[in-house]
C-alpha positions in Angstrom: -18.2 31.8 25.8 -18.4 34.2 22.6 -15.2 35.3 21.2 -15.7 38.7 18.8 -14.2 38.3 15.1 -14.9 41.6 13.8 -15.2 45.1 15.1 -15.8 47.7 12.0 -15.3 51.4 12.7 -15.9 54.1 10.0 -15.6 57.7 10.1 -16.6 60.2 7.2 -14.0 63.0 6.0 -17.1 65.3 5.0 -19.9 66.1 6.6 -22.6 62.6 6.2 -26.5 62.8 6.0 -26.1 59.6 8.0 -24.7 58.6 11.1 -21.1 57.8 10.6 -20.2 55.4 13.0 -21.2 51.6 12.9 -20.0 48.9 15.0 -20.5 45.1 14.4 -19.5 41.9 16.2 -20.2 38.6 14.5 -19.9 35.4 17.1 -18.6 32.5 17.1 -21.4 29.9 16.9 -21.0 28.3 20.6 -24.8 26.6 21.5 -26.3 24.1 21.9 -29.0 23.1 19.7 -32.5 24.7 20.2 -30.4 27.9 22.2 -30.2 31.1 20.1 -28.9 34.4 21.1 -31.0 37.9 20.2 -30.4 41.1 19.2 -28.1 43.7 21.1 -28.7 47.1 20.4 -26.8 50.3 21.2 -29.5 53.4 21.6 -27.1 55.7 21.1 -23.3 57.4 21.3 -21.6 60.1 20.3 -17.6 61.3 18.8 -16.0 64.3 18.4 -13.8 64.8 15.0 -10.6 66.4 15.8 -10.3 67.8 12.3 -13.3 68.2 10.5 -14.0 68.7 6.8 -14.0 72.3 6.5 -10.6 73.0 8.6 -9.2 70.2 6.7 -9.8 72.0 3.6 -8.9 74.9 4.3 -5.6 74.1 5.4 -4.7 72.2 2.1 -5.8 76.0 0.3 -3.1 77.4 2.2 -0.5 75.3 1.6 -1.4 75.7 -1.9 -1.5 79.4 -1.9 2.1 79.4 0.0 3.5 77.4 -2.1 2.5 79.1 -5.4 4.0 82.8 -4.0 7.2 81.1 -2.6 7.4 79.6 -6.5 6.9 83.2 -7.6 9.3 85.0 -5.6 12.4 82.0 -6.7 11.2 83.2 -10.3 11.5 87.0 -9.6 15.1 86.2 -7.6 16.8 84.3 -9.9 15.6 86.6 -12.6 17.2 89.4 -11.2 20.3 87.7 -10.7 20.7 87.1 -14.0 20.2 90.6 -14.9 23.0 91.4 -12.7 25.4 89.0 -14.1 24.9 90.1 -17.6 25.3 93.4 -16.5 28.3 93.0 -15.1 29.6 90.7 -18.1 28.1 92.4 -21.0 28.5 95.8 -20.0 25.2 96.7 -21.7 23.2 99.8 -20.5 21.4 100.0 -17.0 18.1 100.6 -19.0 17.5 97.6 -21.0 18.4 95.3 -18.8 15.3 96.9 -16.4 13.3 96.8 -18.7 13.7 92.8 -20.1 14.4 92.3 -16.6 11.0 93.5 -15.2 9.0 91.6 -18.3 10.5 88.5 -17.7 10.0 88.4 -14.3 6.0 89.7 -15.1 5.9 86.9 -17.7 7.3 84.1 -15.3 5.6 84.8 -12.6 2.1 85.0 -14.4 2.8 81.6 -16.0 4.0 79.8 -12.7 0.6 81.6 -11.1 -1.2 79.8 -13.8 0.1 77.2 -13.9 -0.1 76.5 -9.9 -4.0 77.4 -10.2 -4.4 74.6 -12.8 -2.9 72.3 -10.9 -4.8 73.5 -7.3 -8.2 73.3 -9.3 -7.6 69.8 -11.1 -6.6 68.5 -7.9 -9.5 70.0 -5.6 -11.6 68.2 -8.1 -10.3 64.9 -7.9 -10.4 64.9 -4.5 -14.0 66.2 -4.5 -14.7 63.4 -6.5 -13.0 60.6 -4.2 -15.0 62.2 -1.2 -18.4 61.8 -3.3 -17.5 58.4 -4.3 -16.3 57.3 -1.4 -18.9 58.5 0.5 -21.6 56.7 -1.7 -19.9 54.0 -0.4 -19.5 54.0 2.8 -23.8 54.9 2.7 -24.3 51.9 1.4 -21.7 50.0 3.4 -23.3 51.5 6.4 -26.9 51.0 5.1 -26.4 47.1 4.6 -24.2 47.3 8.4 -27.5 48.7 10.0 -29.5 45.8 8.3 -27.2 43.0 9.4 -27.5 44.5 13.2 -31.1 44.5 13.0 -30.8 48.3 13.6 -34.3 50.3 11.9 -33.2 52.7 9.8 -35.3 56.4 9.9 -35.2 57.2 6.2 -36.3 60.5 4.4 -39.5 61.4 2.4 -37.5 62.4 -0.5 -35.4 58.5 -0.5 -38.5 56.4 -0.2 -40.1 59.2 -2.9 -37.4 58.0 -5.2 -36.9 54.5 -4.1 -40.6 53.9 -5.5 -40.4 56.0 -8.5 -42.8 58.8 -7.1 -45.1 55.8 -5.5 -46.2 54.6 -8.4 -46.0 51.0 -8.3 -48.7 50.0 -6.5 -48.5 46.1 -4.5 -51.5 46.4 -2.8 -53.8 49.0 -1.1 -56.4 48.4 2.4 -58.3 50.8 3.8 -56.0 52.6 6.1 -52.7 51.6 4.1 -51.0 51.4 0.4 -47.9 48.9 0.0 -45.3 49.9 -2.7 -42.0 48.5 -4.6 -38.8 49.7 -4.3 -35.2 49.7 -4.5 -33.2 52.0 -2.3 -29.6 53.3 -3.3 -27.8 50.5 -2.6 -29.7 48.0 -5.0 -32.1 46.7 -2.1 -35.9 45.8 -3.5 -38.3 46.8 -1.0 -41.9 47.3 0.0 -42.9 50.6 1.3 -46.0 50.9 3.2 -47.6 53.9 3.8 -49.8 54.5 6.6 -52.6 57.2 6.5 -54.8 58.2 9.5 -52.4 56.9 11.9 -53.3 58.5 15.4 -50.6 56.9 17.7 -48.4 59.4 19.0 -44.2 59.7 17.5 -42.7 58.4 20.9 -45.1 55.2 20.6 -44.7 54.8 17.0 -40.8 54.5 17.3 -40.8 52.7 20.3 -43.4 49.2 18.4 -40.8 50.5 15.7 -37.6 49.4 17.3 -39.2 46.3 18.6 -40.8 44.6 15.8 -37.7 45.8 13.9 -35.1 43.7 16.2 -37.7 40.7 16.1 -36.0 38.0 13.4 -37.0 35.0 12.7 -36.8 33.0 9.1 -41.1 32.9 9.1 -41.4 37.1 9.9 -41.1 39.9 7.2 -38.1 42.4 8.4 -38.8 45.3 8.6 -35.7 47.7 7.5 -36.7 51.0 8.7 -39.7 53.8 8.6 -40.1 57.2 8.1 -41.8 58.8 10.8 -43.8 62.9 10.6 -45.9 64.7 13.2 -48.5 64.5 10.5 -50.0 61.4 8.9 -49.0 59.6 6.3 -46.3 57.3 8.2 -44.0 55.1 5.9 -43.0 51.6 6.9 -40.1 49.3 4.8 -40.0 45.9 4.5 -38.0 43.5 2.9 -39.7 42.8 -0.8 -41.3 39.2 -0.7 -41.3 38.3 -5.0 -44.6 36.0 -5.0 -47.4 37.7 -3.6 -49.6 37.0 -0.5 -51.6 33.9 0.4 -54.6 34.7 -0.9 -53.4 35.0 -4.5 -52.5 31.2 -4.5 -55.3 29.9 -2.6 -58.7 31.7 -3.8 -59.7 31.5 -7.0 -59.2 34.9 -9.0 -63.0 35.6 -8.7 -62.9 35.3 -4.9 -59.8 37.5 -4.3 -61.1 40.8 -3.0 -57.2 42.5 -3.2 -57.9 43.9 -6.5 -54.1 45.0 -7.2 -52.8 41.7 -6.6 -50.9 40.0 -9.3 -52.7 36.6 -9.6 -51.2 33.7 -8.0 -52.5 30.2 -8.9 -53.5 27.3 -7.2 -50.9 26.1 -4.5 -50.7 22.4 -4.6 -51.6 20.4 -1.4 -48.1 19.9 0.1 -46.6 23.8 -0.2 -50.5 24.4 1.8 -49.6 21.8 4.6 -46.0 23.4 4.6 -47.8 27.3 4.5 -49.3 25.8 7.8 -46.4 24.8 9.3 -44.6 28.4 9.1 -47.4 30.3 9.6 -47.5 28.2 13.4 -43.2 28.6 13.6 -43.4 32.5 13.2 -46.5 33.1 15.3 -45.2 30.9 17.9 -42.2 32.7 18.4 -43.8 36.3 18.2 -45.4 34.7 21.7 -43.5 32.8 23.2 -39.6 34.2 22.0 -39.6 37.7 22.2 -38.4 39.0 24.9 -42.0 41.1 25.3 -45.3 39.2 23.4 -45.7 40.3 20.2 -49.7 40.1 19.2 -50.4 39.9 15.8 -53.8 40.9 15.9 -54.7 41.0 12.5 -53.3 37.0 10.9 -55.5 36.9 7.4 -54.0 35.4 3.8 -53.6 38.9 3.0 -50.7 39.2 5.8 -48.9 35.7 5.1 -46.5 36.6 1.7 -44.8 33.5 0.1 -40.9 33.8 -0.9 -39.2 32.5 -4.4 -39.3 28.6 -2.4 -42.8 29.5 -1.4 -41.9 29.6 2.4 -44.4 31.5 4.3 -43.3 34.9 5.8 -46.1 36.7 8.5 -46.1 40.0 7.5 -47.8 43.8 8.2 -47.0 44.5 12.5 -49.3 47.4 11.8 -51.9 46.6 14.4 -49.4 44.7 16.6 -49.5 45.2 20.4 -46.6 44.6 22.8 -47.3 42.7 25.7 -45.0 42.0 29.3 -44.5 38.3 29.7 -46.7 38.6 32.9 -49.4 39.9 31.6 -52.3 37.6 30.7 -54.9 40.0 28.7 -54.7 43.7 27.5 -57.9 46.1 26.6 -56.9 47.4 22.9 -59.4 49.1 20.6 -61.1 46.3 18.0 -59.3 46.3 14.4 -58.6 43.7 12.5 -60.3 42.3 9.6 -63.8 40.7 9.6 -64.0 36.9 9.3 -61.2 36.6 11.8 -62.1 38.3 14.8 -62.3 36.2 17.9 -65.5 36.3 20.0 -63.3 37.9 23.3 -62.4 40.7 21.2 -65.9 40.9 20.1 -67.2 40.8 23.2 -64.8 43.7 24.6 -63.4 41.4 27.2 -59.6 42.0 26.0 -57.1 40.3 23.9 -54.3 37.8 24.2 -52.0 35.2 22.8 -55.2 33.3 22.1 -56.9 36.6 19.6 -54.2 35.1 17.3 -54.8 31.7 18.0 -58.5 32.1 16.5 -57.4 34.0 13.5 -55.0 31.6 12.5 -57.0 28.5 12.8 -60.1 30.6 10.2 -56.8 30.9 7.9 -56.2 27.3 8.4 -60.0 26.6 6.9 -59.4 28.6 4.4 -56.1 27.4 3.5 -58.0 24.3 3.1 -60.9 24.7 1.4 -59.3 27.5 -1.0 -62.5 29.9 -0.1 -63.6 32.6 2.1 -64.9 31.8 5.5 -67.7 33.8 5.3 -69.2 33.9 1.8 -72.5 34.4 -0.6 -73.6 31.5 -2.4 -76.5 30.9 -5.0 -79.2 29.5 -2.5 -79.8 25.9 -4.3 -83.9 26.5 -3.9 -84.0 29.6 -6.1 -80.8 30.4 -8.5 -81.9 34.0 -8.4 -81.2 34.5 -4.8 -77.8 34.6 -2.8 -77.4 33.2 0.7 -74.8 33.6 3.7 -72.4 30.4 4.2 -70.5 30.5 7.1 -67.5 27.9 6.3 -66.6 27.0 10.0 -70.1 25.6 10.2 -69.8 23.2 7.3 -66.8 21.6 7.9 -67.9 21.0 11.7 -70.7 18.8 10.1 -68.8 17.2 7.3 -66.5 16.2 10.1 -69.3 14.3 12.3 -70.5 13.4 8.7 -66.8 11.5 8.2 -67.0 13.8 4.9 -63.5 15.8 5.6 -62.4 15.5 1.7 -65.7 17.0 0.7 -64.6 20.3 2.3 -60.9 20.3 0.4 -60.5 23.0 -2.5 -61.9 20.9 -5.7 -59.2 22.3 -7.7 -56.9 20.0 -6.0 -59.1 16.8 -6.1 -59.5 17.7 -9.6 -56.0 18.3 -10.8 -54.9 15.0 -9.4 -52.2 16.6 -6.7 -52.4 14.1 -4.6 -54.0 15.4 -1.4 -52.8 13.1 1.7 -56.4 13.0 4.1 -54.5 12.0 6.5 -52.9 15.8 6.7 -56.4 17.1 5.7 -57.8 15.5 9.2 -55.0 16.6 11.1 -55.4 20.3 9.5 -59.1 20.5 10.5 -58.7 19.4 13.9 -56.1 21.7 14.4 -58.2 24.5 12.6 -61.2 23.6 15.0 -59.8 23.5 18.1 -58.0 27.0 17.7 -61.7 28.7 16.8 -63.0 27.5 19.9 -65.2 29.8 21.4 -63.9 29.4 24.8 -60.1 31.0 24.6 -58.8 28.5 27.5 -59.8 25.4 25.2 -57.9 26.9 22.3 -53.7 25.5 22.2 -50.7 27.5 22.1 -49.0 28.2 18.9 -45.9 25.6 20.4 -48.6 23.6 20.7 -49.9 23.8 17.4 -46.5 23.8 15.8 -46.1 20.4 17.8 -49.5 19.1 16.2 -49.0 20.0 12.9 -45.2 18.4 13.1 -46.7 15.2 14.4 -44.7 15.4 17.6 -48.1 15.5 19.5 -51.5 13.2 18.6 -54.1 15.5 18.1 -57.4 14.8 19.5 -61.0 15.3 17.9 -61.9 19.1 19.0 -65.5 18.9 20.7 -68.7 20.6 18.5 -68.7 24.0 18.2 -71.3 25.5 20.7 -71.4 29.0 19.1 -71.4 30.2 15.8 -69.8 33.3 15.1 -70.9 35.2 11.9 -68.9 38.7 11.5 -70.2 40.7 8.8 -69.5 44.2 8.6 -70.8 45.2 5.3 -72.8 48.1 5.3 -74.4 48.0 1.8 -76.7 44.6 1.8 -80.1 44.6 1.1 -83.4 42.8 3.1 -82.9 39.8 1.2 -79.6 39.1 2.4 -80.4 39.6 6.0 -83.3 37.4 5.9 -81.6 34.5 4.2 -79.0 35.3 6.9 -81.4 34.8 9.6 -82.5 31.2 8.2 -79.2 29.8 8.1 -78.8 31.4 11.8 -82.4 29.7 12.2 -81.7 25.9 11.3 -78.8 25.4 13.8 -80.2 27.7 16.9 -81.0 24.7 18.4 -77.5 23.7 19.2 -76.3 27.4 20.2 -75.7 29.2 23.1 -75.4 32.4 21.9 -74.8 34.2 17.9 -73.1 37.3 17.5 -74.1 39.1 14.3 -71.6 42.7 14.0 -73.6 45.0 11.7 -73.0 48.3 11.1 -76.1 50.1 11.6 -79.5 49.6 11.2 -80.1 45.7 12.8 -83.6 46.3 14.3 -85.0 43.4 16.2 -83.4 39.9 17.0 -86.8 38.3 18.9 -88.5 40.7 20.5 -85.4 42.2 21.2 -84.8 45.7 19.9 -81.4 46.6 19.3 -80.4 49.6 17.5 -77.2 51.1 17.4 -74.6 52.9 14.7 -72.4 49.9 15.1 -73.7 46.8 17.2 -70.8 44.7 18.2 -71.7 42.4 20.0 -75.1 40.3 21.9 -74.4 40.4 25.6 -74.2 36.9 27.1 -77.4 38.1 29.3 -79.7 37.3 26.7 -78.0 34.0 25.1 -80.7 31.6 26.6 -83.8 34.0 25.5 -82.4 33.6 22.1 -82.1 29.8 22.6 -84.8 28.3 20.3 -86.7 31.5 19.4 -87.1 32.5 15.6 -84.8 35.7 14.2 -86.1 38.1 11.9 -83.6 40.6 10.7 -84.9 43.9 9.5 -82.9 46.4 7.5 
């Protein structure tokens, strides 16, 4: 049994821009390892304020204006009776004492006026002040209370307009999306991200809102809050991560295509092995944790941000789709990023659990060999000339080759950092059976979490059967696609099937005419006519 330790309750004395109530209960830590307890969330509730601001005020400006005429009419009294006293003593005539009478009582009762006013105004401004201090207070009291309940705050154009500094300081920009810095009012650095062309409707938006935003976990970016319009852009915050996403620290500056990143460096071989491990921990619990699936559906370098101890947070829910425990697939729209699209989605046949799976083992190469999956190299025949490597390929041969530290980044083997190939096999097995074609062959996240942590021997995955080649770049020339269809060429005979994802304008594959505005996939009908047959690509 829980026992509560705190109960906080607030309430403004002036009218708040924010919610005024907040209520949190901290537990007693009573499980047993391995059990944890989620979020609770209360959707709503309302008060009534007995006295509010503006009746509260007023009353204190009567009491003040009562007590300044009860002050002036003392002043007139006893003024008066000392006229009468004197006149009754002194004897003096009827007239003067009227007349110094009716000036000192002018002159006293002007000055105690005065004087009252003064002392009214000073006051109403001291208590003005208290109220605008206090209540910048109790903002940020009640700000950091909604972070600690895991509550998503709605925040205002105008805060996140000044929390960046007019969005000016630019993290990173995609094509749909532009990340910011900031700090919010109460000293908290975050990172805005600002959505454009975002067609879901506001009752769907809030909804994958409030449920990523209650997800926690130590290997997830939070996400504090969003500001939500009928109109696009849409504004996400997340908690700041200081050093940058994967892909700064494992390409080479040359090879990173995120042009506004800050650059990284090389991460040595034992914070890569440990990138691994958290990437697994913080998918794995997105699917198997929540208490409705979380899919990723878009796991790249670019989404993985490393803290100040270089643990590895997933980040950007943007594409994210929620999905009931019992359900196996669901249909969603393709997105993503290309180079990490699994075949299923591909082949419009749905995605699961296992979409991620895919993605996350093409990191794992990457991660690895400190390179892009799919690449242009300098063809070794003719200098001049650029061909298409498809990484996936080349370490499935170096590993039937026994080669495996021929595939690791050769900044590391040249800098001496002491790569262990013992983790290197155990990485590219894992990596390799998660890009299986087939998503049934393909382990769970646990499962790879469980591999990776050597709590389960991992097996040598079987040869790839397909080879999966998504390039989406609309601007290549003829050369490129025929150097293209040579690699494809040299290793048909041990395929199935190649899907090729162009954009436009991919005539004929055989004798096979297909021409569409964006070709997506090769149906599986015609994977044994393109069994041994020679591909000519065709701008």
């Amino acid at each position: 049994m829980s026992t509560p330790l705190l109960s906080w309750l607030k309430s403004f004395w002036f009218n708040p821009s924010y919610d005024s109530l907040a209520v949190v209960t901290i537990y007693k830590p009573s499980f047993a390892d391995g059990m944890y307890m989620g979020t609770i969330l209360a959707f709503a509730y309302s008060f009534t304020q007995k006295n509010p601001p503006k009746t509260r005020q007023k009353n204190e400006g009567l009491m003040e204006d009562r007590k300044a005429n009860t002050i002036a009419v003392i002043s007139v009294i006893a003024v008066i009776v000392v006229i009468i006293v004197a006149r009754v003593s002194l004897k003096l005539s009827k007239a003067f004492f009227l007349i110094c009478g009716a000036s000192i009582a002018v002159i006293l009762a002007v000055f105690s006026c005065a004087f009252i006013r003064h002392s009214y105004n000073r006051r109403r401004r001291l208590l003005e002040s208290q109220l605008k201090t206090e209540g910048r207070e109790l903002r940020i009291e009640y700000s950091f209370l909604r972070k600690v309940a895991g509550v998503p705050t709605k925040y205002r154009f105008k805060e996140l307009e000044e929390a960046t500094d007019g969005f000016q300081a630019l993290l990173g920009k995609g094509s749909s999306a532009s990340v910011f810095k900031g700090i919010l009012n109460d000293g908290t650095s975050v990172a805005v991200k600002r959505i454009d062309g975002e067609e879901r409707g506001e009752k769907e938006f809030r909804s994958e809102v409030a449920a990523i935003a209650s997800v926690h976990h130590v290997n997830l970016v939070r996400l504090f809050g969003y500001c939500n319009s009928p109109t696009a852009p849409r504004y996400l915050v997340y908690e700041y991560i200081p050093n940058g996403s994967l892909d700064c620290w494992i390409f080479p500056w040359r090879e990173n295509n995120n042009s506004h990143a800050r650059k990284g460096g090389c991460l040595p071989w034992h914070l890569r092995y440990k990138v691994a491990i958290d990437v697994a921990k913080g998918l794995s619990y997105l699917h198997h944790d929540c208490r409705r699936r979380v899919l990723h559906l878009d796991v790249k370098p670019e989404n993985i941000l490393l803290d100040e101890d270089y643990k590895a947070l997933v980040a950007d829910f943007g594409l994210s789709t929620l999905v009931g425990k019992d359900v196996s697939q669901v249909m969603t729209t393709m997105r993503g990023t290309r180079g990490y699209l699994a075949p299923e989605w591909l082949l419009e046949r749905g995605v699961s659990e296992k979409t991620d799976i895919y993605s996350y083992g093409m990191v794992l190469l990457e991660v690895i060999g400190g390179r892009r999956n799919v690449s242009r190299v300098e063809d070794p025949k003719d200098k001049s000339k650029k061909k298409w490597e498809f990484f996936p390929k080349i370490v499935n041969e170096k590993l039937r080759e026994g080669k495996l530290m021929e595939i690791v980044d050769r900044r590391l083997l040249e800098s001496g950092g002491g790569v262990d190939e013992s983790e290197v096999s155990r990485l590219v097995y894992v990596a390799l059976w998660c890009i299986q074609e087939k998503p049934r062959l393909r382990p769970s996240m646990a499962q790879v979490v469980d591999m990776l942590e050597g709590r389960v021997r991992v097996d040598e995955p079987p040869g790839s059967r397909m080879i999966l080649v998504d390039l989406l770049a609309a601007d290549e020339d003829p050369a490129d696609h025929r150097n293209l269809a040579r690699l494809l060429t040299s290793v048909s005979s041990n395929v199935d099937y190649i899907v090729i994802n162009y954009p436009s304008n991919v005539a004929m594959m055989g004798n096979t005419d297909l021409c569409s505005k964006h070709i997506r996939t090769i149906v599986y009908s015609l994977k044994h006519i393109m069994i041994n047959c020679q591909w000519s690509l065709h701008a």
